[in-house]
C-alpha positions as CSV (number, residue, x, y, z in Angstrom):
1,X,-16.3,-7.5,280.1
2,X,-13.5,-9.9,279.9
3,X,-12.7,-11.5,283.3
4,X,-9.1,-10.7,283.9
5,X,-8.1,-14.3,285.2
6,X,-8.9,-15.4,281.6
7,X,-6.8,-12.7,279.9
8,X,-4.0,-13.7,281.6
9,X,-4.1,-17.4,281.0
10,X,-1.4,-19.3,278.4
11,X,-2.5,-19.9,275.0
12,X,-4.9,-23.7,274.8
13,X,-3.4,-23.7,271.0
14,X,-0.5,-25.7,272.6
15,X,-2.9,-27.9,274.4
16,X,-5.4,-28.3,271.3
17,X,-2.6,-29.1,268.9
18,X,-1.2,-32.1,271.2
19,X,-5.1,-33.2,271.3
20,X,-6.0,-33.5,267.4
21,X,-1.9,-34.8,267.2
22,X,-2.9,-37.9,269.8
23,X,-6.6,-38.6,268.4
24,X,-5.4,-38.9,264.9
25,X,-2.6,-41.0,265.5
26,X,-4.2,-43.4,268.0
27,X,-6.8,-43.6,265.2
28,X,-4.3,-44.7,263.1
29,X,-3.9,-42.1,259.9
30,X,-1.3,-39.4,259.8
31,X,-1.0,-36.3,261.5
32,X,-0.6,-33.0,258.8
33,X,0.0,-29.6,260.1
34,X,-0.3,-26.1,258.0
35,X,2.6,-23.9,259.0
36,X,2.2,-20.2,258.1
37,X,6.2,-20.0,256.8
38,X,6.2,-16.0,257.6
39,X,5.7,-16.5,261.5
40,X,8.4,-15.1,263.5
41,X,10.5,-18.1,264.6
42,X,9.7,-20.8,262.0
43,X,12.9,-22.7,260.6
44,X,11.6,-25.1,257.9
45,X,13.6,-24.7,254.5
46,X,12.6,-22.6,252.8
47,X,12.6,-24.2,249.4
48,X,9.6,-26.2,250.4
49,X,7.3,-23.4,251.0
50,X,4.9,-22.4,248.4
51,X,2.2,-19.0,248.8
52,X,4.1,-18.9,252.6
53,X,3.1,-22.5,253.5
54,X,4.2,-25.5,254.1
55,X,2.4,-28.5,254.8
56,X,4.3,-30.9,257.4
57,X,3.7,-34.6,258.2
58,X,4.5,-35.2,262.2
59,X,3.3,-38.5,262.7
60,X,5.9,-40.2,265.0
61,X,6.6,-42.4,261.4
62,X,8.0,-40.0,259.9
63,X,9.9,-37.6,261.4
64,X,12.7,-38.0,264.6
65,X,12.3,-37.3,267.8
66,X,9.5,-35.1,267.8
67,X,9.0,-32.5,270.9
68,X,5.7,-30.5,271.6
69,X,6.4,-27.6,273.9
70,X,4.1,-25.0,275.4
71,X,6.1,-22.6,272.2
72,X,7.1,-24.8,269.9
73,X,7.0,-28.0,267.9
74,X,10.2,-29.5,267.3
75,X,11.8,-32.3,265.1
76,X,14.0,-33.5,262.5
77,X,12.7,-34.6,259.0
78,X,14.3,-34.9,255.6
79,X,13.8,-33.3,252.9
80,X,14.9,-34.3,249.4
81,X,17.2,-36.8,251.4
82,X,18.6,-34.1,253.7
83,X,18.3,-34.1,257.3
84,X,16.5,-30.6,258.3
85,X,15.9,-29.2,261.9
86,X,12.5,-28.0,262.0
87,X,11.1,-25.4,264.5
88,X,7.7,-24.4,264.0
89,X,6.4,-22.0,267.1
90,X,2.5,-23.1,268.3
91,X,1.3,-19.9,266.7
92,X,2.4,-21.0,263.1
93,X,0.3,-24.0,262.8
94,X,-3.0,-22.8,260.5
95,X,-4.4,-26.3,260.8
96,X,-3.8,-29.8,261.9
97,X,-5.4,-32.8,260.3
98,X,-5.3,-36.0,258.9
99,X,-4.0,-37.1,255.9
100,X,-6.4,-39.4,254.8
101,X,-9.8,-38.1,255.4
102,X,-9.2,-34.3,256.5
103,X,-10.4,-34.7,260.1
104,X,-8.7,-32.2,262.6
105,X,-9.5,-28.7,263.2
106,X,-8.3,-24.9,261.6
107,X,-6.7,-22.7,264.2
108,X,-5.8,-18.7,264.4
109,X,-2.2,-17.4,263.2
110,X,-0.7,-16.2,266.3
111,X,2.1,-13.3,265.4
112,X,4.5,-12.9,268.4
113,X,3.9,-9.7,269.8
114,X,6.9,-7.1,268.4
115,X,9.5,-5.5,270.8
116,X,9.3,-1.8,270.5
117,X,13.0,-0.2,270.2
118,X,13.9,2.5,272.9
């Protein structure tokens, strides 16, 4: 029986994400994240995603103003010397990790539930 109180609780993917971002930064390597590209609400361009992936650095380094919300991850980067809004919603990101050695963690794809028509 699932306790009802827990089924209506916010997704911790939000909270775990932030986490694995701070502990690989303060441990100095850089912060990768797997993006599913075919998630409802993710604007990365497109030209960049290969088998409906991309993989995106977000260490602080190397991308602007970066802002991790209870939906999304936002920030700009550039891209083949463009500068690209990025929106990635929490239930995108397949994994995050670091660059160097592979530490981090794997997390569920999260579809947005769909809004039946009337």
């Amino acid at each position: 029986m699932v306790d009802s109180s827990l089924a209506s609780m916010s997704s911790n993917k939000p909270y775990l994400v932030k986490a694995f971002y701070d502990w690989i930064s303060d441990n100095e390597l850089t912060p990768y994240i797997v993006v599913d590209a075919n998630v409802y609400g993710v604007l990365v361009p497109m030209s960049y995603v290969a088998d409906g992936q991309i993989v995106l650095n977000i260490a602080s380094s190397a991308v602007g103003h970066i802002v991790m919300g209870s939906d999304s991850i936002e920030f700009s980067a550039r891209f083949g010397g463009k500068l690209e809004q990025i929106t990635v919603p929490n239930g995108a990101i397949g994994a995050i990790y670091a660059k160097e050695n592979g530490a981090g963690t794997s997390l569920p794809i999260e579809h947005p539930p769909v809004e039946e028509e009337h």
